[in-house]
C-alpha positions in Angstrom: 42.7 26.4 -2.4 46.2 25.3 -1.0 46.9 22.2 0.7 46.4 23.0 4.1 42.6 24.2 3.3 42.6 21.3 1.3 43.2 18.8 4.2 41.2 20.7 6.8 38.1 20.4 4.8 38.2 17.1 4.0 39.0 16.1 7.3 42.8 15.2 6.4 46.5 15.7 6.5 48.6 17.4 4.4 50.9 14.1 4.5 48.1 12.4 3.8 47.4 14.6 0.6 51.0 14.1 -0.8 50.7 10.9 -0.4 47.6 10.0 -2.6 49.4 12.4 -5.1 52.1 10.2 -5.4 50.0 7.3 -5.9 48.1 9.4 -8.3 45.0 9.4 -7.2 45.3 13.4 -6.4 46.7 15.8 -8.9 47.9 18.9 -7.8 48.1 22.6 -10.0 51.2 24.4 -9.0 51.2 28.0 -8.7 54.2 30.2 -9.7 55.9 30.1 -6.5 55.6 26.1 -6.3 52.1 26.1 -4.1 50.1 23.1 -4.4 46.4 24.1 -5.1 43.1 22.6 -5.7 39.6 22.7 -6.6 36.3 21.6 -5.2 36.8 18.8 -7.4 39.7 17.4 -5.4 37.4 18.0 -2.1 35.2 15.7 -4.2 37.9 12.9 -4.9 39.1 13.1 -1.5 35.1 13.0 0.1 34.8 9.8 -2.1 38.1 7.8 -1.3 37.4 8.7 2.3 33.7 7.5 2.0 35.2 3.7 0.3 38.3 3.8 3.0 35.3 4.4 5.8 33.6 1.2 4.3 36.9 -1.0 4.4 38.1 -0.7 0.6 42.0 -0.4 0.2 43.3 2.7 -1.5 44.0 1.0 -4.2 40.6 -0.4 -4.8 39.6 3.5 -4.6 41.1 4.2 -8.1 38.1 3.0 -10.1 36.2 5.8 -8.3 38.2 8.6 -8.8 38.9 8.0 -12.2 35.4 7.3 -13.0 35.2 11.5 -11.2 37.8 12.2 -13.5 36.0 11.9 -16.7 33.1 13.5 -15.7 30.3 11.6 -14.0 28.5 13.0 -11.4 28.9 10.1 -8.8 32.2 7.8 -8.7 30.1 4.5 -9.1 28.6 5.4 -12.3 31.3 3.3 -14.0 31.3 -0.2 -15.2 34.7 -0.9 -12.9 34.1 0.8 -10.1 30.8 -1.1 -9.9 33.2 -4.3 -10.3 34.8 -3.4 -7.0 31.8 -3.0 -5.2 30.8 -6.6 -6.2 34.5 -7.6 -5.3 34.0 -6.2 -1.7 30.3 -7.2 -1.2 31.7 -11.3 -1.8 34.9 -10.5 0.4 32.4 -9.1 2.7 30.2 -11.9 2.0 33.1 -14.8 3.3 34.3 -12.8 6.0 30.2 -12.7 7.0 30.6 -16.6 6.6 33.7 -17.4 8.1 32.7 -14.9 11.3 29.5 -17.4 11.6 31.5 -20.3 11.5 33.7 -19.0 14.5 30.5 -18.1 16.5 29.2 -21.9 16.2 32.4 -22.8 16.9 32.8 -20.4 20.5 29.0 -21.4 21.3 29.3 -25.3 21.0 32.4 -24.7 23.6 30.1 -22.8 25.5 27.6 -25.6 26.1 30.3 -28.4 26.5 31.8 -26.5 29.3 28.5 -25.6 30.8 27.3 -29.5 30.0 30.7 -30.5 32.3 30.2 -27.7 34.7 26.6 -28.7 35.7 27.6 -32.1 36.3 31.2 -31.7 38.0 32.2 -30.5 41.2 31.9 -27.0 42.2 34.7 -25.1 40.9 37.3 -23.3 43.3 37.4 -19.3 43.0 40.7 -19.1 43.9 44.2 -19.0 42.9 46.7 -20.7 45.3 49.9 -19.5 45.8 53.0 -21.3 47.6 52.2 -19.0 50.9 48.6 -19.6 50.7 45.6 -18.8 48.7 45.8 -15.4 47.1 42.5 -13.4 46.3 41.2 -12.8 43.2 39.3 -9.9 41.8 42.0 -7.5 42.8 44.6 -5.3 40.9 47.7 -5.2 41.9 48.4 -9.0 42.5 48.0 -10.5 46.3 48.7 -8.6 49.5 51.7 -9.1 51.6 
């Protein structure tokens, strides 16, 4: 298949297509005339850095994977270092998971201070005031003149 059937199937761009070739993660078989074309194979590749990329893996990290199609294997995890990335991302994923949780306590201990204050303070003013008065709030568009 050419390049444009290429990208279509797999949900692509050409661009994107030349692009991964450069990086050499896509090789392309050249006709007489200079036409890229491909195999199901390629669809293959392309399904499985898509797949990773979907999940959050860098391009880079997709390399493993492809190579691991490469030379053979049916699936691109059945390889010792593609396995390596996917416990890479799982304890990236793993901090992020931590440091997200940390945040939340964080936002919800402000929530209960200010809510502690409100309960016990005056009652707060729902309006903004403005030199030539109070101006409403609630409204696009900024105050009425």
């Amino acid at each position: 298949m050419r390049i444009g059937e290429l990208a279509e199937r797999a949900g692509t761009t050409t661009r994107t297509l030349r692009y991964y070739e450069s990086r050499g993660l896509l090789s392309a078989r050249r006709t007489e005339n200079g036409y890229r074309t491909y195999d199901e194979a390629d669809l293959r590749l392309l399904q499985q850095i898509r797949t990773l990329q979907d999940f959050g893996f860098e391009l880079e990290e997709t390399r493993p994977f492809v190579d691991c199609l490469r030379a053979g294997h049916p699936a691109g995890d059945a390889c010792p270092a593609s396995l390596d990335v996917y416990r890479r991302k799982l304890a990236e994923l793993d901090g992020l998971i931590d440091q997200l949780q940390g945040i939340r306590a964080q936002v919800g201990a402000q929530l209960l201070r200010a809510e502690a204050e409100q309960a016990g303070g005056p009652e707060p003013r729902c309006e903004l005031t403005h030199t030539d008065g109070p101006v409403e709030t609630g409204r696009t568009g900024g105050r009425d003149t």
